[in-house]
N, C-alpha and C positions, 0 to 999 in steps of 0.2 A: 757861213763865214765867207768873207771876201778871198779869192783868187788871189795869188800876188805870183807872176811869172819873175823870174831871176835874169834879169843880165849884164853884163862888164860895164859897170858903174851906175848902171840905171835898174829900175824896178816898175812893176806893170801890175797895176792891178784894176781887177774889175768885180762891181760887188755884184749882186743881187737885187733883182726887183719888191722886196723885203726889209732890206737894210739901207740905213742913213751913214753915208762915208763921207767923213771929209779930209781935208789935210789940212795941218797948222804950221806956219813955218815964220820962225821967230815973235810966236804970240799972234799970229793975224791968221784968218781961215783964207785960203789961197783958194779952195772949190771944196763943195758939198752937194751932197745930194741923192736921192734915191736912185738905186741901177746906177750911179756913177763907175767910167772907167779912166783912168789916166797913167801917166808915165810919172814917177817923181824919183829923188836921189835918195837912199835909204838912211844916210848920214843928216840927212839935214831937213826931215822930212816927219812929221808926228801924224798918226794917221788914229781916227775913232771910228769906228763900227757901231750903229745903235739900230736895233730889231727894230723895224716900226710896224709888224703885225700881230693881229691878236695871239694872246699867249695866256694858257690855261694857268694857275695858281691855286694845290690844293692845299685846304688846310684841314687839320687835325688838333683839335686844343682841349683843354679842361677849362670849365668855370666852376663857380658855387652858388649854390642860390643863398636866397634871406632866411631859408632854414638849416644853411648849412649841409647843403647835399650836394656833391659832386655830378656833373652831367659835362659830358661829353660833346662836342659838335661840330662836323663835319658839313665841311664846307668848300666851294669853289671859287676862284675872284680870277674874274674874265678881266684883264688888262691891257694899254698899247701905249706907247711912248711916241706923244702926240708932237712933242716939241722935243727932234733929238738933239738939235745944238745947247738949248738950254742944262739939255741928260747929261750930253756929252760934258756941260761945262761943270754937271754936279756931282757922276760919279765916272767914275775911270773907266771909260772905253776902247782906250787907246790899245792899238794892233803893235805886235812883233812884225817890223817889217821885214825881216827874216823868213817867219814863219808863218804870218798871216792870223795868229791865235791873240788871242787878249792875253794880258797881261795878267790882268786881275779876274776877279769873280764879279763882273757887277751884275747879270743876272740873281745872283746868290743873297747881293745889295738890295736890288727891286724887290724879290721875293721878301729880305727878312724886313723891309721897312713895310710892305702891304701887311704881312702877318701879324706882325705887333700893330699896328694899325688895327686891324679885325681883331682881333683877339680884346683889344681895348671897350671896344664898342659893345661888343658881345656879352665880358665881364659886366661891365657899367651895367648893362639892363637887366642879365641871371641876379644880380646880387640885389636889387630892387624885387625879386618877384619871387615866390618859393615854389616850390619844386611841383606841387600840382598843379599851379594856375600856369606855370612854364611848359609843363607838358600837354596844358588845356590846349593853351595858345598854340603852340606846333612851334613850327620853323619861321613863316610869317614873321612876326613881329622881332625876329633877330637879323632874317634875313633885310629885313627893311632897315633896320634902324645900322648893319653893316653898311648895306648901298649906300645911305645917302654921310656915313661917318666919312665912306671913304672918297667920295664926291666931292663930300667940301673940305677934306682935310687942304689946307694948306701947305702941306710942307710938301706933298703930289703933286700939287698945284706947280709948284717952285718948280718942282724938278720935271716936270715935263710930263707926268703919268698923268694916264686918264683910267678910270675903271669904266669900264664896256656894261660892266653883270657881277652879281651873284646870284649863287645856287647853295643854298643849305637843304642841305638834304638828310639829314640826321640831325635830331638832339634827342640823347639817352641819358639816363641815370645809370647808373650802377645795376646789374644784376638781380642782386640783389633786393635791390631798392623796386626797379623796374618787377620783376614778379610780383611783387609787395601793390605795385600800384596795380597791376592789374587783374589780381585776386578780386577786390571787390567788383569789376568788370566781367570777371569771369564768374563769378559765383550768379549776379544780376540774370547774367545770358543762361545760364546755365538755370536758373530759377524759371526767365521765361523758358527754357524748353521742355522744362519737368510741368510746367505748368500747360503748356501745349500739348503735350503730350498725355496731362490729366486731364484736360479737355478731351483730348481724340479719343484716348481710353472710355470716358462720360460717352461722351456723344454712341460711340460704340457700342456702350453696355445699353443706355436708351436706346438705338436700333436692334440689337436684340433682343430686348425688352419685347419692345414696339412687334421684331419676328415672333418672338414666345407668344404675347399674347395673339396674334394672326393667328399662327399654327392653333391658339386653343379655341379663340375663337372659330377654326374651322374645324375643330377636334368637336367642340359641342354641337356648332352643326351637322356636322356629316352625322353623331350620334344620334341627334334628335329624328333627323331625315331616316337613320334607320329607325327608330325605334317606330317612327311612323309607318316606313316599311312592313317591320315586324307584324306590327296593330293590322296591317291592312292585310296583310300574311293570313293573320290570327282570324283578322272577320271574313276574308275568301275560303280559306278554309273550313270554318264553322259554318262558311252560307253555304259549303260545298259540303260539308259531311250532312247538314239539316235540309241539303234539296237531294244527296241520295238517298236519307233515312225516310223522308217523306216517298221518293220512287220505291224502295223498297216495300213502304208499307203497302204500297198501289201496289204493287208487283207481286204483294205477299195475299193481301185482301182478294185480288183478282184471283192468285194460285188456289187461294181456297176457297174461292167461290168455285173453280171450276173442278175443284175436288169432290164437294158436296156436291153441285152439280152431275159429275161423271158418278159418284159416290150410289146419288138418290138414281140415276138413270141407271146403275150395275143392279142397285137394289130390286127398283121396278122389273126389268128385266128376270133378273133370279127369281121374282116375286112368279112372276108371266110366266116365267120358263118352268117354276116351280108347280104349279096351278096348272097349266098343259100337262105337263108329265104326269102329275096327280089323276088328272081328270084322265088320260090316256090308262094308266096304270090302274084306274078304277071302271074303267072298258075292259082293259083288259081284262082283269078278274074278275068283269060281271060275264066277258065271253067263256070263261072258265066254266063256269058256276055249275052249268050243267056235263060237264067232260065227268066221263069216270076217273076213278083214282089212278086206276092202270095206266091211261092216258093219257095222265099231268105227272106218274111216273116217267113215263117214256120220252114227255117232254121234256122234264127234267134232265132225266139223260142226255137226252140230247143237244138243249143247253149247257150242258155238264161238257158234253163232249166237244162243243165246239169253243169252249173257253178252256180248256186242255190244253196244255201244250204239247208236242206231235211227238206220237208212241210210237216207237220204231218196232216193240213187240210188245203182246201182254200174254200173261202167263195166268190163265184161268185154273185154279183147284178145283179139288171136287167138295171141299166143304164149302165154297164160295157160292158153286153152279148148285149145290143141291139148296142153300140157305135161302139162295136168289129164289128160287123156281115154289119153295116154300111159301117166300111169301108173295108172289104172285098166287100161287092158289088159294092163300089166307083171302089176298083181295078177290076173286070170284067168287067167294063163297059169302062174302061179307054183305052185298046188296041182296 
């Protein structure tokens, strides 16, 4: 808002680089202009204030569409007040030169003439379109068809407004409505992920599959390589128990030959040794042949005595020494 300093019959004010100030005095604008500052008398002095910078405008409305479904849509309208003597001349701008404030609300003005403006526009094309080809579409084709409503409107034209921009940034349905629409959406997405996820599951069970049968294929190998093991176990073994059964036999045939061999050589020998003694033992008793009995007595004895084992005493009787001596005399008398 403009400055207005106070003093003894005069007043001073100085606006801002933002605002269009001018004064009217008797119906005729006497100075105008952006950043204007001047002196005037407060009595006889009308003075307008118009914002000439961009200024935000948001909106919040209800429409219906062509099936009768309420949506919501939230919107922005970028504005600036291109021509403020025309503003000034269409809605009440004019300052308290007291107090430097407006008088009226004509921002309140600008606002509620943009609003119904947009709001018209907006209407007009929800009510041509139902509620899911409206939510197809998005924001786009409200957002446009606002911009250029409010472009060419006429009656903004007059008064001095230009629109800058809009921004739609929202259109909803109802809650209710809105879950409703996007159930079948959700359920889709949710299908492909059950669906992906029976794939991943698939692809999954085929790689383990695919593992299972590796592992068995290398289960039947590894088994078969033993069982070949085994077989080669079995015929090492059998070459090895039929090349010691074969040494054994060598080893056993050898042992008995050299048995019969030592066998027939003890033989011969006991044979030999047999045959000597013989033939000695039949010397002997042909040197005998002629000894008297007495003789081969005594040798006997004496033979006797020396295959005795050692008499510490002997105790001779007298029927022993007279039996003895008996029959030594039988034998003298016997030749």
């Amino acid at each position: 808002m403009a400055h207005i300093s106070r003093y003894p019959l005069v007043r001073h004010l100085r606006g801002s680089g933002t605002t269009y100030v001018e004064q009217i005095r008797n119906g005729r604008t006497i100075r105008g202009g952006v950043g204007a500052a001047f002196w005037f008398r407060p009595l006889s002095a009308v003075l307008n204030e118009v914002p000439v910078d961009d200024r935000e405008l948001p909106l919040l409305f209800h429409a219906r569409t062509s099936d009768f479904q309420d949506v919501t849509v939230q919107a922005t309208v970028t504005y600036r007040v291109t021509d403020p003597a025309v503003a000034a001349g269409r809605i009440d701008f004019s300052l308290d030169p007291e107090k430097g404030t407006w008088r009226a609300t004509p921002l309140e003005q600008v606002a509620g003439l943009l609003v119904e403006s947009a709001q018209q526009y907006a209407i007009d094309l929800l009510a041509t379109v139902d509620l899911a080809a409206a939510m197809a579409g998005g924001v786009g084709p409200v957002r446009t068809v606002i911009a250029d409503g409010l472009r060419g409107d006429e009656r903004l034209a007059e008064t001095g407004i230009t629109v800058v921009g809009v921004r739609v940034v929202a259109l909803r349905p109802e809650p209710e409505v809105e879950k409703a629409l996007r159930t079948p959406t959700r359920e889709q997405v949710q299908q492909e992920a059950d669906r992906a996820t029976f794939e991943r599951r698939a692809v999954a069970v085929e790689r383990e599959r695919a593992i299972g049968e590796n592992e068995l294929q290398t289960q039947i190998e590894l088994a078969r390589r033993e069982e070949q093991l085994v077989s080669q176990r079995g015929a090492n073994a059998r070459r090895e128990a039929e090349e010691s059964a074969a040494a054994g036999a060598i080893a056993a045939e050898s042992e008995a030959r050299r048995t019969v061999t030592l066998a027939e050589a003890r033989a011969e020998g006991t044979r030999l040794a047999g045959a000597a003694q013989g033939e000695a033992e039949a010397a002997r008793v042909a040197a005998y042949a002629d000894v008297s009995e007495a003789v081969l007595m005594a040798l006997a004895v004496k033979e006797l005595a020396a295959n005795l084992p050692k008499i510490e005493s002997l105790v001779l009787s007298p029927d022993l020494v007279t039996r003895a001596l008996a029959q030594l005399g039988t034998g003298r008398e016997s030749p």
